[in-house]
N, CA, C and O atoms as CSV, one atom per row, in Angstrom:
chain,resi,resn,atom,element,x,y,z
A,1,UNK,N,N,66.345,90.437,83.037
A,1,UNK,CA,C,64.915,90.253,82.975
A,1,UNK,C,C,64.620,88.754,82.938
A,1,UNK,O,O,65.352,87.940,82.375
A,2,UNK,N,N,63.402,88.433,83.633
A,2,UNK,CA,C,62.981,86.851,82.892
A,2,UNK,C,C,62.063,86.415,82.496
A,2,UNK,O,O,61.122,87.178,82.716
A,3,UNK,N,N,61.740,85.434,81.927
A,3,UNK,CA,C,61.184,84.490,81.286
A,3,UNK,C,C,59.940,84.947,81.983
A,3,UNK,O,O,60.160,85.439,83.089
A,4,UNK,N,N,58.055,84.885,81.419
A,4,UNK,CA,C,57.211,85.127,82.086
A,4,UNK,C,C,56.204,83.913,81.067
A,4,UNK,O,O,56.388,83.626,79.884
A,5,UNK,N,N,55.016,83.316,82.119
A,5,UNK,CA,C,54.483,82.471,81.051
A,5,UNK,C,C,52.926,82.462,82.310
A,5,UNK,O,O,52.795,82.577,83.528
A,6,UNK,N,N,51.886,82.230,80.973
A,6,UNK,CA,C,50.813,82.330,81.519
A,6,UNK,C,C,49.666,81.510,80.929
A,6,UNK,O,O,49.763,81.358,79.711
A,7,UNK,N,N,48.673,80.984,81.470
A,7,UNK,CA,C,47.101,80.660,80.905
A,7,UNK,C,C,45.435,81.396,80.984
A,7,UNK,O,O,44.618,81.329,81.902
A,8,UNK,N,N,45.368,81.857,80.101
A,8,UNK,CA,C,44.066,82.797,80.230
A,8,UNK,C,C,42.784,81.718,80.308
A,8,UNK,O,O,42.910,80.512,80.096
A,9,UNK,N,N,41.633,82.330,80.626
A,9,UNK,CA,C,40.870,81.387,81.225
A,9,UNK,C,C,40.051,80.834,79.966
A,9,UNK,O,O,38.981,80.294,80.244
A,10,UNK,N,N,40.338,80.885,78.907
A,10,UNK,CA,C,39.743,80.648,77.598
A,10,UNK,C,C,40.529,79.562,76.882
A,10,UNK,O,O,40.286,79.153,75.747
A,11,UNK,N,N,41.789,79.022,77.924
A,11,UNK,CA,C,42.683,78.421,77.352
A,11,UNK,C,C,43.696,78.907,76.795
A,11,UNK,O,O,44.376,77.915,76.535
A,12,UNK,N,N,44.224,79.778,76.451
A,12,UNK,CA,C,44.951,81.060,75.179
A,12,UNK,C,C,46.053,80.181,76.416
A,12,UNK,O,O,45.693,79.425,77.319
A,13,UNK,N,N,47.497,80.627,76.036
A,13,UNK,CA,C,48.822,80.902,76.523
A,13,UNK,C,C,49.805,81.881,75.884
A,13,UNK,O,O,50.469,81.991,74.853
A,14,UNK,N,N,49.591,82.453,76.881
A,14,UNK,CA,C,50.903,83.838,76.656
A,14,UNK,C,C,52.529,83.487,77.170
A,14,UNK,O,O,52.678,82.912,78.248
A,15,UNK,N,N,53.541,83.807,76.464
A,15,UNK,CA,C,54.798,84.101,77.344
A,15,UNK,C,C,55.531,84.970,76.837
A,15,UNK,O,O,55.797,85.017,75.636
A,16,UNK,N,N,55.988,85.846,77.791
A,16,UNK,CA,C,57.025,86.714,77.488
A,16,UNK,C,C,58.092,86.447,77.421
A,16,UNK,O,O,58.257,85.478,78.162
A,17,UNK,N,N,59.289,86.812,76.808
A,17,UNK,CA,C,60.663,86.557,77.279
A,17,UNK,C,C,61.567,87.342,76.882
A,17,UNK,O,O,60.944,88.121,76.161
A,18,UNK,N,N,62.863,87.720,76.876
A,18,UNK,CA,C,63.799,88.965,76.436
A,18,UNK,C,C,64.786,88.323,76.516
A,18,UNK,O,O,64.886,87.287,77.173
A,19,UNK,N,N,65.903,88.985,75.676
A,19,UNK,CA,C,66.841,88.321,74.967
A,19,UNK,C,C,67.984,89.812,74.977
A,19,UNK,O,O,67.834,90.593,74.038
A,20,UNK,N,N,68.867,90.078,75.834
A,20,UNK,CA,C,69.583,91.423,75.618
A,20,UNK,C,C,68.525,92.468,75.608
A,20,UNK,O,O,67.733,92.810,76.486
A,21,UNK,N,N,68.750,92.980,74.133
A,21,UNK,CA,C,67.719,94.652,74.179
A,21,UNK,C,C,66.300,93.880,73.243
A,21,UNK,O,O,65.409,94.649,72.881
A,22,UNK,N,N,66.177,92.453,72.917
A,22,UNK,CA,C,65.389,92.323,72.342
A,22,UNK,C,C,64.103,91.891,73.153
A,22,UNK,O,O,64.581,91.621,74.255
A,23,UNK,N,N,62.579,91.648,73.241
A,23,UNK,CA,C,61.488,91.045,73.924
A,23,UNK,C,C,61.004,90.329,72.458
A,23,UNK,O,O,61.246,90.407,71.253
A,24,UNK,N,N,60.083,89.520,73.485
A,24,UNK,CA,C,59.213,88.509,72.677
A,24,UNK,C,C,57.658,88.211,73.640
A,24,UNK,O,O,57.629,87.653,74.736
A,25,UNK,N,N,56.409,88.770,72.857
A,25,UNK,CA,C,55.658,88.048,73.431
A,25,UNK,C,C,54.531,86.996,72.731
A,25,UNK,O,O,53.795,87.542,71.909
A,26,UNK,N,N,54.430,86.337,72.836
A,26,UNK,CA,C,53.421,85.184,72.427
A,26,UNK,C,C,52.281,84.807,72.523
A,26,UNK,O,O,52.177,84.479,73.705
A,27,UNK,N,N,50.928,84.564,71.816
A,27,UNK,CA,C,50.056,84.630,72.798
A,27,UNK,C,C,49.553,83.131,71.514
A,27,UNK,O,O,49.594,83.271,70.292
A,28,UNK,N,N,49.111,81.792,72.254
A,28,UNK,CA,C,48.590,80.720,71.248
A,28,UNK,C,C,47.190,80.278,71.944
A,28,UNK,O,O,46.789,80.324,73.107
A,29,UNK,N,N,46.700,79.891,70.889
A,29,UNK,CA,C,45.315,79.052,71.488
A,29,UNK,C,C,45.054,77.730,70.014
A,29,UNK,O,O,45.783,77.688,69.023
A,30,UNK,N,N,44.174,77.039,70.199
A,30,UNK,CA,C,43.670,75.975,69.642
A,30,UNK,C,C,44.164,76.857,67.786
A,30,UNK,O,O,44.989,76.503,66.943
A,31,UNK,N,N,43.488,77.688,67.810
A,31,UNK,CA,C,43.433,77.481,65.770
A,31,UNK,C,C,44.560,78.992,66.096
A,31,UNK,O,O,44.285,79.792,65.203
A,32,UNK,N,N,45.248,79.370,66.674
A,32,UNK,CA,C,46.053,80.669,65.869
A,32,UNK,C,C,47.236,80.916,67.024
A,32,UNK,O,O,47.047,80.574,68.191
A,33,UNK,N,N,48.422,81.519,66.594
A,33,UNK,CA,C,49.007,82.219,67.482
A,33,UNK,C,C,49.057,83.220,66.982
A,33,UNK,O,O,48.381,83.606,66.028
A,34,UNK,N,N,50.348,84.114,67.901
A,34,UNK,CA,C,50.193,86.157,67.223
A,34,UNK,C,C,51.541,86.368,68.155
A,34,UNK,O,O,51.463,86.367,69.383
A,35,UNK,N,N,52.764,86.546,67.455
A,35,UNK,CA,C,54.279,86.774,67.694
A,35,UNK,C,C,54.715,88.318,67.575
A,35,UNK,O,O,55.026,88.747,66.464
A,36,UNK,N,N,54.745,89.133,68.662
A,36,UNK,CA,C,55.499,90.065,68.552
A,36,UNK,C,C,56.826,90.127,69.085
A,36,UNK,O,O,57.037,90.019,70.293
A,37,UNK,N,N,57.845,90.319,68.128
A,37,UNK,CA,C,59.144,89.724,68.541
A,37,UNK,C,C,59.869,91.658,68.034
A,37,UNK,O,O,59.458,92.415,67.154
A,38,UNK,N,N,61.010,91.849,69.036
A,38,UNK,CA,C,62.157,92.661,68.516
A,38,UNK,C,C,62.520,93.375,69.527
A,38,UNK,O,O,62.388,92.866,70.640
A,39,UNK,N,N,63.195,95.041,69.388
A,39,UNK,CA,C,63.906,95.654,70.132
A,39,UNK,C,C,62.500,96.387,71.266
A,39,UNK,O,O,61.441,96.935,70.962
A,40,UNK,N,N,63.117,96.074,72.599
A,40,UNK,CA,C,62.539,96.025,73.788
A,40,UNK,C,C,62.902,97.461,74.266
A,40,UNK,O,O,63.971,97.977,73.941
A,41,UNK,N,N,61.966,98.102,75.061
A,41,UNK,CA,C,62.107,99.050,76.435
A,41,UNK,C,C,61.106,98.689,77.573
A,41,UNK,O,O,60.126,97.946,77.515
A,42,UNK,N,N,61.522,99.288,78.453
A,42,UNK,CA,C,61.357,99.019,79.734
A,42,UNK,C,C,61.456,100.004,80.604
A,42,UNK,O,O,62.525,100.613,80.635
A,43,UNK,N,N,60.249,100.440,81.618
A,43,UNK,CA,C,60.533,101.245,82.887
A,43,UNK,C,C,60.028,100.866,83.949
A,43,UNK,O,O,60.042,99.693,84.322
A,44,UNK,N,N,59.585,101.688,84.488
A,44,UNK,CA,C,58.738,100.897,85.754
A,44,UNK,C,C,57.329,100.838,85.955
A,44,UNK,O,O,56.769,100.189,86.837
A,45,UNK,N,N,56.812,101.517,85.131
A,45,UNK,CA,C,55.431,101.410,84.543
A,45,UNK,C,C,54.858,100.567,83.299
A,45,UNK,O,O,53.814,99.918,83.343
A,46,UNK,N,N,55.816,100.694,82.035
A,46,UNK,CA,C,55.352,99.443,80.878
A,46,UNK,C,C,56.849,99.155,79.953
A,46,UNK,O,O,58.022,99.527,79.995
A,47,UNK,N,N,56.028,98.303,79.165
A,47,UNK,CA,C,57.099,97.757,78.320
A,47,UNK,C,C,56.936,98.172,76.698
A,47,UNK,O,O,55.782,98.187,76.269
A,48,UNK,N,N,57.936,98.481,75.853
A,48,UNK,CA,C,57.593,98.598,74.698
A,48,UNK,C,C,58.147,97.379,73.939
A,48,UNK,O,O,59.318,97.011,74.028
A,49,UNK,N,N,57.249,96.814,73.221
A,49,UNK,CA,C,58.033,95.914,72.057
A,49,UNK,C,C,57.697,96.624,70.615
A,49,UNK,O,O,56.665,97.176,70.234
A,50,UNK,N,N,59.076,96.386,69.891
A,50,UNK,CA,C,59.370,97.419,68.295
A,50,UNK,C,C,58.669,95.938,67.854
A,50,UNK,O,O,59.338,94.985,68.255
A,51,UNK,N,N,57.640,95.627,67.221
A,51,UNK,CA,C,57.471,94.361,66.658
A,51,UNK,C,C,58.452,94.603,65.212
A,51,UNK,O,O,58.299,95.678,64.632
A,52,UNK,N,N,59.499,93.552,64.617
A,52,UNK,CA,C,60.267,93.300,63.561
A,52,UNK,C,C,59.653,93.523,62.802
A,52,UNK,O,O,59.736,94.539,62.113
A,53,UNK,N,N,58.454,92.226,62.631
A,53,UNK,CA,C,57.471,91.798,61.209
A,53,UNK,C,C,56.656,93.264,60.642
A,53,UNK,O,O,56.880,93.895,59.608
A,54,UNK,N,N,55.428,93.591,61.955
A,54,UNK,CA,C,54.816,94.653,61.073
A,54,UNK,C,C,55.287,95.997,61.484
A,54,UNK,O,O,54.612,96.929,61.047
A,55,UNK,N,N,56.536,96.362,62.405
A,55,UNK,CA,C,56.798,97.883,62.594
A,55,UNK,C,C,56.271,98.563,63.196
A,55,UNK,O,O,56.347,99.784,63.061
A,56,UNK,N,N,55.525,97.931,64.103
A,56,UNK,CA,C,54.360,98.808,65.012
A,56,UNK,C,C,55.209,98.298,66.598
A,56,UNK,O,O,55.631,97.187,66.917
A,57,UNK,N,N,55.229,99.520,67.310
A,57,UNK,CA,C,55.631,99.199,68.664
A,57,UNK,C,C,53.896,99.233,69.262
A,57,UNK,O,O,52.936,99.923,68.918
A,58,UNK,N,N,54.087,97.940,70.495
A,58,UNK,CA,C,53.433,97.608,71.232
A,58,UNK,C,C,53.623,98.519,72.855
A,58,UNK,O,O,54.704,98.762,73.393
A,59,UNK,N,N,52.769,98.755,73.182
A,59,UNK,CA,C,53.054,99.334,74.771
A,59,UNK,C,C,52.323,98.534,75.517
A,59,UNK,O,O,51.148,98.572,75.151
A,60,UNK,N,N,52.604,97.454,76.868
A,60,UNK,CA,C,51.811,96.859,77.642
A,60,UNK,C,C,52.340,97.665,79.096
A,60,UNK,O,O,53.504,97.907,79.415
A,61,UNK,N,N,51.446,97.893,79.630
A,61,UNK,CA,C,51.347,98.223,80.769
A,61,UNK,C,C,51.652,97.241,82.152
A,61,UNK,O,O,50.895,96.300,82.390
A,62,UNK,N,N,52.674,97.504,82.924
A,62,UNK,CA,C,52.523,96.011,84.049
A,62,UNK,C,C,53.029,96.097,85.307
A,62,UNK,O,O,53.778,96.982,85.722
A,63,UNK,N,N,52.529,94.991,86.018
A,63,UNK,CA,C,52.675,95.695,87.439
A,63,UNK,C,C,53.290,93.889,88.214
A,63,UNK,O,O,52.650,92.862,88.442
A,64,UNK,N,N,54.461,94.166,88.368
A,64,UNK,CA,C,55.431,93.331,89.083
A,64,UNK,C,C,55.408,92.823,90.752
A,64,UNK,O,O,56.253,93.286,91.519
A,65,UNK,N,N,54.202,91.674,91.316
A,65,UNK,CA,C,54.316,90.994,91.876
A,65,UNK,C,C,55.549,89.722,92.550
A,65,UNK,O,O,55.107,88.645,92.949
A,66,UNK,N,N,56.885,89.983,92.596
A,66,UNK,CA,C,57.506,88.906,92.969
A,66,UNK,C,C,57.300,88.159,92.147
A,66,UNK,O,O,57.387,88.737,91.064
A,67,UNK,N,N,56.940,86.619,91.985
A,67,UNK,CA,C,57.044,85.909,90.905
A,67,UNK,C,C,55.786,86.123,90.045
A,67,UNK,O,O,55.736,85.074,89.403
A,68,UNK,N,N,55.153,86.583,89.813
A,68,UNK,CA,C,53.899,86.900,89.057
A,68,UNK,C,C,53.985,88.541,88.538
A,68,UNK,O,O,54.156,89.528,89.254
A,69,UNK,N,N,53.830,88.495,87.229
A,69,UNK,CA,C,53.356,90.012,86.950
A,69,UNK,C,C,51.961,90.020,86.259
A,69,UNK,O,O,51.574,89.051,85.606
A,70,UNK,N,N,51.227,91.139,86.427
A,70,UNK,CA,C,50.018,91.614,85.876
A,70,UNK,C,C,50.592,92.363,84.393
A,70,UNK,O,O,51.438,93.257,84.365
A,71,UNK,N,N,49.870,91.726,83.123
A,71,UNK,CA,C,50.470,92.596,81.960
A,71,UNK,C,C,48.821,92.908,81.290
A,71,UNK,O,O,47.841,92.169,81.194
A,72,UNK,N,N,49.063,94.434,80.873
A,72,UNK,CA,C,48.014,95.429,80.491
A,72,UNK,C,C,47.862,95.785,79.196
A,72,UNK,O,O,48.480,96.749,78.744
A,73,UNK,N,N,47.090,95.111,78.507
A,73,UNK,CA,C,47.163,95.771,76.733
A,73,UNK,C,C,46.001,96.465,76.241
A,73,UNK,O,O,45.259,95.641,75.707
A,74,UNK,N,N,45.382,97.993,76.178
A,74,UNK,CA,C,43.906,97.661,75.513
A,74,UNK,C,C,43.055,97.302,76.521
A,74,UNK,O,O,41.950,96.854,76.216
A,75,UNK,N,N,43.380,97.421,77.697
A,75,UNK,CA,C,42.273,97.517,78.548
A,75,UNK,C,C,42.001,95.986,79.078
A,75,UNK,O,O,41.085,95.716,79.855
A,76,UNK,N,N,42.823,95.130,78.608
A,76,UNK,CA,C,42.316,93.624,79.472
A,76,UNK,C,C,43.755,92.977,79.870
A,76,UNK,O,O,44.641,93.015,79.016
A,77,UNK,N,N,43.974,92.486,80.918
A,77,UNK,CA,C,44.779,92.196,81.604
A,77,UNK,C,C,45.199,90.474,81.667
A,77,UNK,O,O,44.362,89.577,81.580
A,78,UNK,N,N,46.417,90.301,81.806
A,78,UNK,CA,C,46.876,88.504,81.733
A,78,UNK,C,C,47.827,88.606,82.629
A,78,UNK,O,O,48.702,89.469,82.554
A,79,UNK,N,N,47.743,87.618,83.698
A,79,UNK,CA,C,48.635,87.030,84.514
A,79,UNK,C,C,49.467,86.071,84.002
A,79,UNK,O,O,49.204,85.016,83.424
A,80,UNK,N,N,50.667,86.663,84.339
A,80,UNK,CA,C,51.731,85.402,83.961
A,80,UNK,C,C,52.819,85.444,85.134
A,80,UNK,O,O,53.074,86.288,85.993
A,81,UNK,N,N,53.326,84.267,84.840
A,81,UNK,CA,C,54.471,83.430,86.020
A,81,UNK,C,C,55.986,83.667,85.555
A,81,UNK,O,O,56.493,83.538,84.440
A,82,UNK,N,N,56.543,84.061,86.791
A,82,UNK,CA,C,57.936,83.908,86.133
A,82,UNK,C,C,58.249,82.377,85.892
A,82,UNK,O,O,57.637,81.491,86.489
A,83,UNK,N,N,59.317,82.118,84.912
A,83,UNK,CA,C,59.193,80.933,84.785
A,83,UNK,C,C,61.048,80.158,84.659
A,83,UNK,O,O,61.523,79.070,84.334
A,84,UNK,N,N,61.642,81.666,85.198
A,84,UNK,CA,C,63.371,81.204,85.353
A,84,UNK,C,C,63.569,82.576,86.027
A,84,UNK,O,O,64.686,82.915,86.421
C-alpha cells in the first residue's frame, strides 16, 4: 500500500499511510489535529481503521484513481495524492 497526502480547501491536511497490517490517518489544520492510528483492513470498496486510542473502528469509503484516491467518511469526501 502507499503513502496518500492531501489539502482540503479550508486549509485542513490529511494523510494516510500503512505500516504492515497497521493504517494511520491524519487530518491537521491551524488550532487542532485528530490521529486515528492501528490495525488496518482493506477491500476494494473501503478501508477499516481499529483506532488504538479510543477503540472505535473507522470505515472510509474510497475510490482509487492511479495516483490520486477519493476517500469517503460521513458523507464528505477528500482528495489525496499518492505520495511514494
Amino acid at each position: 500500500m502507499y503513502s496518500w497526502r492531501g489539502e482540503a480547501e479550508n486549509g485542513s491536511t490529511a494523510a494516510l499511510t500503512f505500516d504492515d497490517t497497521d493504517g494511520s490517518f491524519v487530518i491537521e489544520n491551524d488550532d487542532s489535529s485528530l490521529t486515528l492510528s492501528g490495525l488496518c483492513f482493506a477491500d476494494d470498496e473501503k478501508i477499516i481503521i481499529c483506532d488504538d486510542e479510543s477503540g472505535q473502528n473507522y470505515t472510509f469509503a474510497y475510490r482509487l484513481y492511479g495516483d490520486r484516491v477519493e476517500l469517503t467518511y460521513d458523507g464528505s469526501t477528500l482528495t489525496l495524492d499518492k505520495t511514494d
